[in-house]
C-alpha positions as CSV (number, residue, x, y, z in Angstrom):
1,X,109.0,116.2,94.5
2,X,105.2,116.9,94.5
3,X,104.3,113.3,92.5
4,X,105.9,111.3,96.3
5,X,102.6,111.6,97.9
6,X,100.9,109.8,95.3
7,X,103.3,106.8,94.8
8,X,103.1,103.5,97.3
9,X,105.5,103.0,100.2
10,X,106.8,100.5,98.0
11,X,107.6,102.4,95.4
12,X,108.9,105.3,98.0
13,X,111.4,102.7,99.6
14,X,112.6,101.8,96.0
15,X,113.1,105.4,94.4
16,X,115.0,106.0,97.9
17,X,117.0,102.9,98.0
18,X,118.1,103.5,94.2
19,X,118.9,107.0,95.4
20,X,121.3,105.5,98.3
21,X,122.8,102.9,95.9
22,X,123.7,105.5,93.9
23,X,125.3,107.3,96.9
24,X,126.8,104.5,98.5
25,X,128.4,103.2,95.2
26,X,130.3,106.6,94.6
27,X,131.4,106.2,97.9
28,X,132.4,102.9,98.2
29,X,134.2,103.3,94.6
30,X,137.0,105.8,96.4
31,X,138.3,102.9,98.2
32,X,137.5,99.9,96.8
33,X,137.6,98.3,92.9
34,X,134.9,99.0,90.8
35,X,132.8,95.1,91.1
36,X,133.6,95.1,95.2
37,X,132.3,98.9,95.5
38,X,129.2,97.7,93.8
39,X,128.7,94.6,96.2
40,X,129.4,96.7,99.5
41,X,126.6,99.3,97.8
42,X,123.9,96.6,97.4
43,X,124.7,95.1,100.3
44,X,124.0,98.4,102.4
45,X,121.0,99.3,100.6
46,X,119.4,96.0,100.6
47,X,120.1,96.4,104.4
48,X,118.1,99.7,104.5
49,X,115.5,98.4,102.4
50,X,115.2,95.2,104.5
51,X,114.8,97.6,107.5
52,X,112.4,100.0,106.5
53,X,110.1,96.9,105.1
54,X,110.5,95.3,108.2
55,X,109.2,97.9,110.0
56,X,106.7,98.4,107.7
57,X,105.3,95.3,106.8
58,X,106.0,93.0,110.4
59,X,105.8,96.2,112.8
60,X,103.5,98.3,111.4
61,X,100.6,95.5,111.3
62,X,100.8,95.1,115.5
63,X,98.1,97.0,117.0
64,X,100.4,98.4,119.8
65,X,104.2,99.3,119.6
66,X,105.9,96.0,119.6
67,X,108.6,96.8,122.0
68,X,110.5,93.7,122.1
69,X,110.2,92.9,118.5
70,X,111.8,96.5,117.9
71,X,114.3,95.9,119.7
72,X,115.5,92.6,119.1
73,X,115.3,93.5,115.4
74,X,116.9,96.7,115.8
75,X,119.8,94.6,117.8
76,X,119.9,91.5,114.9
77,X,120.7,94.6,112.2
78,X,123.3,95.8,114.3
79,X,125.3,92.8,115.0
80,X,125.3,92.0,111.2
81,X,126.3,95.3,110.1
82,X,128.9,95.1,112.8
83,X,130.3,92.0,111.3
84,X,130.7,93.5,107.9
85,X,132.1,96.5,109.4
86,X,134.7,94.5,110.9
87,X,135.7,91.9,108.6
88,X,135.5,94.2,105.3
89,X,135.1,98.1,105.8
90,X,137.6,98.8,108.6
91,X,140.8,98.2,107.1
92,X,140.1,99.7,104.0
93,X,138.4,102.9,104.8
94,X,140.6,106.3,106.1
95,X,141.1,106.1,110.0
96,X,139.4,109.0,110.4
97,X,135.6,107.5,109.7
98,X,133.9,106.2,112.2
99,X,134.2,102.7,111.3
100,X,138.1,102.6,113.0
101,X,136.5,103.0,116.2
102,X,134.2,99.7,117.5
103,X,132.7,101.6,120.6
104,X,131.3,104.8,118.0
105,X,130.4,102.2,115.0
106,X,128.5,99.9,117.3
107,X,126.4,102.9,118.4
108,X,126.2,104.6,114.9
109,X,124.9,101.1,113.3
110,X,122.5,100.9,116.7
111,X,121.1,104.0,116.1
112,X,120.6,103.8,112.1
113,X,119.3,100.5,112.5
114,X,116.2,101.2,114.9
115,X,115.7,104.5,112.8
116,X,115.0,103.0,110.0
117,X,113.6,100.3,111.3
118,X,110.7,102.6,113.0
119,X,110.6,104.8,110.1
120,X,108.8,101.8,108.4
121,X,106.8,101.3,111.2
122,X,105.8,104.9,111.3
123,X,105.1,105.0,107.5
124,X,102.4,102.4,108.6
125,X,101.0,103.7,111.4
126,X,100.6,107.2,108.8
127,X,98.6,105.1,106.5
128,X,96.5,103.9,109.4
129,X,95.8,107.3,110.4
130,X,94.6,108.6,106.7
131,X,92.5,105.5,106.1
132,X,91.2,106.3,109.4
133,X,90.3,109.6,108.8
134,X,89.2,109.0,105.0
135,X,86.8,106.5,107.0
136,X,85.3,108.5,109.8
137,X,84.9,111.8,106.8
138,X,82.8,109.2,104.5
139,X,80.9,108.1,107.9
140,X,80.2,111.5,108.8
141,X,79.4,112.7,105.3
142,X,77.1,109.6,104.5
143,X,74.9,110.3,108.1
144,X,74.1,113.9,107.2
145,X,73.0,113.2,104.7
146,X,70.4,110.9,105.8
147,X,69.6,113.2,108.2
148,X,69.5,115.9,106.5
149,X,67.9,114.2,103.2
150,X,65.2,111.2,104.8
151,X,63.4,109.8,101.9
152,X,59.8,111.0,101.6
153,X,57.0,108.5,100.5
154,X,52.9,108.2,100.8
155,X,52.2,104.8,101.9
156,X,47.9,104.2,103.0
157,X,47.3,108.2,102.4
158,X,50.1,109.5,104.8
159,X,53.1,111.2,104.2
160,X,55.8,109.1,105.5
161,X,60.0,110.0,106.3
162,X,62.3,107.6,106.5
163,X,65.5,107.7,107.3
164,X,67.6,105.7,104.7
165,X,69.7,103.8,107.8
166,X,66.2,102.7,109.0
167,X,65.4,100.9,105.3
168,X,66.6,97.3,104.9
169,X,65.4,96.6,101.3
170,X,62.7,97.7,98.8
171,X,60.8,94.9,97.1
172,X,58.8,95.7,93.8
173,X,55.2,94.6,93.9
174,X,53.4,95.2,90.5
175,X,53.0,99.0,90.4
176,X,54.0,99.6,94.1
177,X,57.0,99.3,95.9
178,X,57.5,98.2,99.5
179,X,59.7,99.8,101.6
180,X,60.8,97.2,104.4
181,X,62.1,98.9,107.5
182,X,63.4,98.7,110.6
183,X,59.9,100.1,112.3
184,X,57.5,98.2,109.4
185,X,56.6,97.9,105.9
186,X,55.1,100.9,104.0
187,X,53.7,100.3,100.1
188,X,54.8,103.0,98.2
189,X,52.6,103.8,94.8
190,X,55.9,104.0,92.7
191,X,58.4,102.7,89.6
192,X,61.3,100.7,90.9
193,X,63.0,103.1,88.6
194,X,62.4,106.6,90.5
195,X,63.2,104.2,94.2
196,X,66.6,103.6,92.5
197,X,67.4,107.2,91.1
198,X,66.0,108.7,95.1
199,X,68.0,106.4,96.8
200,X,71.5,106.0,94.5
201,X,73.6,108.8,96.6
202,X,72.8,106.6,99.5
203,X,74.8,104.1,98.4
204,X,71.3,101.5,98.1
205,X,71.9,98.9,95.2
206,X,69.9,97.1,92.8
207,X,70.3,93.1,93.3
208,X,67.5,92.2,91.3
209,X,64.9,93.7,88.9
210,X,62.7,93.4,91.9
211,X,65.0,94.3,94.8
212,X,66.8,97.2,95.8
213,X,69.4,96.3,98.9
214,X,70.9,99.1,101.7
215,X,74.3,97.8,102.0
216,X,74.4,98.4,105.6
217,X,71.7,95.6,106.6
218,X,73.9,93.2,104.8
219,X,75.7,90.2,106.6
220,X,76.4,87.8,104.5
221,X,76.4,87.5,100.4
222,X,77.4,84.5,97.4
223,X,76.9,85.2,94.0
224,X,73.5,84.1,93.9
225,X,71.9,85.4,97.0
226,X,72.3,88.2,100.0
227,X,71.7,87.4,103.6
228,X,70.4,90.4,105.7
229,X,70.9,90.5,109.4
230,X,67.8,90.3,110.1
231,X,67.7,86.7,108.1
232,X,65.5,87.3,105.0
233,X,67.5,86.2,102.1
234,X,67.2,87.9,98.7
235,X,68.1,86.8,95.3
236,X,70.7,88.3,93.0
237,X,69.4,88.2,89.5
238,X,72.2,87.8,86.4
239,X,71.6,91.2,85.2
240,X,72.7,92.9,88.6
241,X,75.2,90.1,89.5
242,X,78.4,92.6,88.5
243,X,77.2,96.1,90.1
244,X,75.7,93.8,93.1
245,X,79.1,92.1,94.0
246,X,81.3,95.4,93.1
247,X,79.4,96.8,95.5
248,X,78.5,94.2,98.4
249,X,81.3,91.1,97.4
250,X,81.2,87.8,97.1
């Protein structure tokens, strides 16, 4: 069981509905013919499956606990399993399952149904949490190490540090490159080449053979051009087009 945490809620709620169809079926087939103990199977797993999607995919997107929803839901599922435990299951299962009495069947179905109903929900919520985490680690990661790491130029005969967050875009200009920044330009005696090797594990990316672009500074971008927030607008050449738009999008 080590492989579940790497398939898809999806594919969880399928190898665990097959696993209750299987269930249900044997028990269904005690008490019923072979082609009715099938239906009665499908229908209760397609009920659980309903339930635990519900949650997941209607619940699960609302940024607080929908209360009412849960509950009117967790109500509608009752009421309809009720039904079928009335009209079909009751006079053909032994008296002593739960089904023979209404008052304990209506609470059993109530119960089940708002379980799995926030099980879905709380599958969600999980997957919130780890894309949230996975989110603040890369954050954290990413700002040490432009702390830790600034990039380290000589622009006019000074030694200059810049942090990579400050840098908007570098701009090639014959045999120098300009570093545009947050605080100013500095020209930078140095090959486009060696900017893009210094400044690839922060994520920067070539648009154009004479542009290098800091993702973060980016607001807007088409497949011919990127619009930084600060409104300069730089091309995107046909050579970088792919890597550019992986990287940025359309």
């Amino acid at each position: 069981m080590k492989c579940l945490p790497s398939l898809s809620f999806k594919e969880k709620a399928f190898l665990w509905s097959s696993i209750l169809l299987a269930a249900a079926w044997t028990y269904y087939d005690d008490f019923f013919e072979l082609w009715p103990a099938l239906v009665l199977a499908l229908v209760l797993t397609s009920q659980v499956v309903g339930m635990l999607f519900i949650g997941y995919f209607f619940l699960g997107t609302r940024e607080k606990f929908p209360r009412i929803q849960f509950w009117l839901l967790a109500s509608g599922f009752t009421l309809v399993r009720f039904l079928v435990v009335f009209f079909v299951l009751q006079h053909h299962l032994p008296e002593w399952t739960v089904f023979h009495y209404p008052g304990r069947s209506l609470f059993f179905l109530f119960f089940t149904s708002a379980a799995f109903l926030f099980i879905g929900y709380s599958y969600a919520i999980y997957e919130w949490g780890l894309a949230a985490r996975e989110k603040f680690v890369s954050t954290e990661k990413k700002e040490a190490l432009q702390f830790e790491h600034p990039i380290t130029i000589r622009s006019g005969g000074t030694t200059v540090h810049l942090l990579t967050t400050d840098i908007l875009y570098l701009e090639a200009n014959g045999e120098y490159v300009n570093y545009h920044t947050v605080n100013g330009n500095y020209l930078c005696f140095q090959r486009m080449k060696q900017a893009e090797r210094e400044l690839k594990a922060h994520a920067f990316v070539r648009v154009h053979r004479s542009y290098i672009v800091n993702p973060e500074h980016v607001q807007t971008s088409t497949h011919s051009e990127i619009g930084l927030k600060n409104g300069v607008r730089i091309p995107i050449s046909k050579g970088y087009k792919e890597q550019a738009l992986s990287a940025i999008g359309p």
